[in-house]
C-alpha positions in Angstrom: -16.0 55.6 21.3 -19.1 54.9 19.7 -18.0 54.0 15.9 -20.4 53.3 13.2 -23.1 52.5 15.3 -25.4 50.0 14.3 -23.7 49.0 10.8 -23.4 45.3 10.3 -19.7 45.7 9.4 -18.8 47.8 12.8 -19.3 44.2 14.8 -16.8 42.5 13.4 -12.9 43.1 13.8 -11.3 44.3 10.6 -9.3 41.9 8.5 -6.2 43.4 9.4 -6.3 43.3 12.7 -3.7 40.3 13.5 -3.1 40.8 17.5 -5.2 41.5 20.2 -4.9 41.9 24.2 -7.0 41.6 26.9 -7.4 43.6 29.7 -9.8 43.2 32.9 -11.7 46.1 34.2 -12.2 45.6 37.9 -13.1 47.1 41.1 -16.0 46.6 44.0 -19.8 46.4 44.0 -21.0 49.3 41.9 -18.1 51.1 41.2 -18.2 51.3 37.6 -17.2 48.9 35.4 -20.4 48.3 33.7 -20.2 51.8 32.5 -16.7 52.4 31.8 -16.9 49.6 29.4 -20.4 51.0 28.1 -18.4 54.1 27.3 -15.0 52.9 25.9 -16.6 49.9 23.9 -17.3 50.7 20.0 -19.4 47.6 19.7 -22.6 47.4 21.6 -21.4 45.5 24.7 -22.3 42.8 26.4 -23.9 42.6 29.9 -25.5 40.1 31.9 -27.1 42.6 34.1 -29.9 41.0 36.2 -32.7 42.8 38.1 -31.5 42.6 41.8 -33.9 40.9 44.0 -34.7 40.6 47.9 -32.6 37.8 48.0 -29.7 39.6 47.9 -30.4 42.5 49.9 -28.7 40.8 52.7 -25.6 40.3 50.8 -24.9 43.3 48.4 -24.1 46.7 50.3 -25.7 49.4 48.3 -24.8 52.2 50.9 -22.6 53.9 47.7 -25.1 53.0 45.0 -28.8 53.2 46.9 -30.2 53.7 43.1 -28.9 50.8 41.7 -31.7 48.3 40.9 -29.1 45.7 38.5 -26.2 43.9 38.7 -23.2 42.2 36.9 -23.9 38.4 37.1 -21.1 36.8 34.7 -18.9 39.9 33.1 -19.0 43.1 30.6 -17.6 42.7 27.1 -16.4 45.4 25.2 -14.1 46.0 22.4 -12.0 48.8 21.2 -9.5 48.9 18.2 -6.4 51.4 18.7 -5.3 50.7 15.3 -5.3 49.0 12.0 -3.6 46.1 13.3 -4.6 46.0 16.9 -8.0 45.3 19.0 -8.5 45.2 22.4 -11.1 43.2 24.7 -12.4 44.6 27.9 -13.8 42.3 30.5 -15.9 43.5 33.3 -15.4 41.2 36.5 -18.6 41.3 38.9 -17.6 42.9 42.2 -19.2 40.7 44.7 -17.4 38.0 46.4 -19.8 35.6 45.9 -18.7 35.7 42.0 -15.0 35.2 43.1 -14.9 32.1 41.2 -14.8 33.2 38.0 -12.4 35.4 38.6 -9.5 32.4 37.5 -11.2 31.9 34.0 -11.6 35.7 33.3 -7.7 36.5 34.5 -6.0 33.9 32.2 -4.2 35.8 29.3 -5.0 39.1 30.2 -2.3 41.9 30.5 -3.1 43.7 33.3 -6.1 45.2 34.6 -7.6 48.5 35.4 -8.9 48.7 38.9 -12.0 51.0 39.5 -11.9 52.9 42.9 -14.8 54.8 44.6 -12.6 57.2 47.3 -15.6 56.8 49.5 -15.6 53.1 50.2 -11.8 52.7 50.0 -12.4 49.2 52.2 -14.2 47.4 49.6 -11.3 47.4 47.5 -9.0 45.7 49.3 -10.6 42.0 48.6 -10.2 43.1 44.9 -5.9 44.7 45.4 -6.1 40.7 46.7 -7.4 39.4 43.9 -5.6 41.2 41.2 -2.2 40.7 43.1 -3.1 36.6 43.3 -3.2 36.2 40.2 -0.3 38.1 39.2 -2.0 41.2 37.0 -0.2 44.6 36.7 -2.8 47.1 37.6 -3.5 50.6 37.4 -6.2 52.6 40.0 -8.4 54.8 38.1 -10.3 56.6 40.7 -14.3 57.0 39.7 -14.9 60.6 40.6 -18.4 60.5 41.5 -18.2 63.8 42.7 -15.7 65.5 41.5 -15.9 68.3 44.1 -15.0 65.6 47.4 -11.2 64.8 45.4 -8.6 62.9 47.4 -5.1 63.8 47.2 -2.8 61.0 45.2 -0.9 60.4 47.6 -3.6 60.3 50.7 -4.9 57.5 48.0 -1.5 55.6 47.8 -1.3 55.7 51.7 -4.7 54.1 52.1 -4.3 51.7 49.4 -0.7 50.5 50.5 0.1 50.9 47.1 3.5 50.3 45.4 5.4 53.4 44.2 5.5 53.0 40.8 1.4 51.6 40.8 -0.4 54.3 38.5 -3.5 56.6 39.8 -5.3 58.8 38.0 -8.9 60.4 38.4 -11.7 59.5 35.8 -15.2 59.8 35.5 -16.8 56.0 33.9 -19.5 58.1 32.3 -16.8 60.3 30.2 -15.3 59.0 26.9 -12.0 61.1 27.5 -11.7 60.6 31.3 -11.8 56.9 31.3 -10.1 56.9 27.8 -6.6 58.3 29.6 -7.4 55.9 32.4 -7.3 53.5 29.7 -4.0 54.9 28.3 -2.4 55.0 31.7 -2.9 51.0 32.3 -1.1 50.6 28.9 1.5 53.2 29.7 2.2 51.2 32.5 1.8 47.8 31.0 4.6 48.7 28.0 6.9 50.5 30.9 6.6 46.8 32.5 7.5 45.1 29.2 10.4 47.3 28.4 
C-alpha cells in the first residue's frame, strides 16, 4: 500500500486524521512480521534489522528460515490510513524470547494483535498464544503460507493451536498486499465484533 512514495507530504498523517489505533503484528522467529508490515505500510517503515552474528547461532533456530542472514532487534513500524479521519500503527514485536521484555511497553494501548503462523513450526507459537493472552490482546492467526501447495485445514489448525471458537484464521501470504491486507481486515472484523 505503497502511497505517494517518496513525497515529503506522504510522511506525515493528514490534518484530518483525529484518531488512531494500534495494533501489534506478532508471531515466532522468522515468520513474517518484518514483511507483512513492509507490505501494508504506506510510509517507508522502520526496522532495526541487525546483521545476525555467531553469537547467536546457538540461540536462534533458523531450521524454517536457513536464508535469513537479519533480524528484528527492537520492533517494525508501519502506518496505514483507512480513511480521512483514521490512521493506523503497526508494530512488529521481535520473535525471540530473549526480547520478551519489551513485549510490556509495545502491548500497552494496542487493540489487539495479529498473530503470524508458519504451519510448519506450529510449536514455536505457543510462547507467543502466551504472550498475547497475558497481556490481555484479542488476536487473530493469519497463517503465512509459505507454500501454498502444503495448506493445513482450519480446523486441523484450531486443534493444534487450542484455539477458542470464535478466534479468527485465515491464510495469507506477508509478501502479498491483498493477502495480508484481508488478514488485516479480519483482526479488525473481529476487534469491532468484540466492541459491539
Amino acid at each position: 500500500m505503497d502511497s505517494t512514495s517518496g513525497s515529503a507530504d506522504s510522511i506525515y498523517v493528514p490534518d484530518a486524521v483525529r484518531r488512531a489505533a494500534k495494533i501489534l503484528v506478532v508471531g515466532h522467529f522468522a515468520v513474517g512480521k518484518t514483511t507483512l508490515i513492509g507490505t501494508l505500510s504506506e510510509i517507508t517503515p522502520l526496522r532495526t534489522e541487525e546483521r545476525m552474528t555467531q553469537a547467536g547461532a546457538h540461540i536462534d533456530d533458523l531450521r524454517g528460515a536457513p536464508d535469513k542472514v537479519t533480524t528484528t532487534v527492537a520492533l517494525d513500524f508501519g502506518r496505514l490510513t483507512l480513511s480521512d479521519e483514521l490512521v493506523l500503527y503497526l508494530f512488529g514485536t521481535p520473535g525471540q524470547q530473549r526480547f520478551v521484555e519489551l513485549w510490556e511497553d509495545m502491548a500497552r494501548g494496542s487493540l489487539g494483535a495479529l498473530l503470524l503462523v508458519d504451519p510448519a513450526r506450529l510449536a514455536d507459537t505457543f510462547p507467543v498464544i502466551d504472550l498475547v493472552e497475558t497481556y490481555g490482546l484479542e488476536y487473530a492467526v493469519a497463517v503465512n503460507s509459505f507454500d501454498p501447495y502444503s495448506r493445513h485445514a482450519e480446523e486441523e489448525l484450531r486443534e493444534a493451536l487450542d484455539l477458542l471458537p470464535d478466534t479468527p484464521v485465515v491464510y495469507c501470504d506477508a509478501r502479498d498486499e491483498k493477502s495480508s491486507a484481508q488478514a488485516l481486515i479480519t483482526l479488525v472484523q473481529h476487534l469491532l465484533a468484540h466492541v459491539a
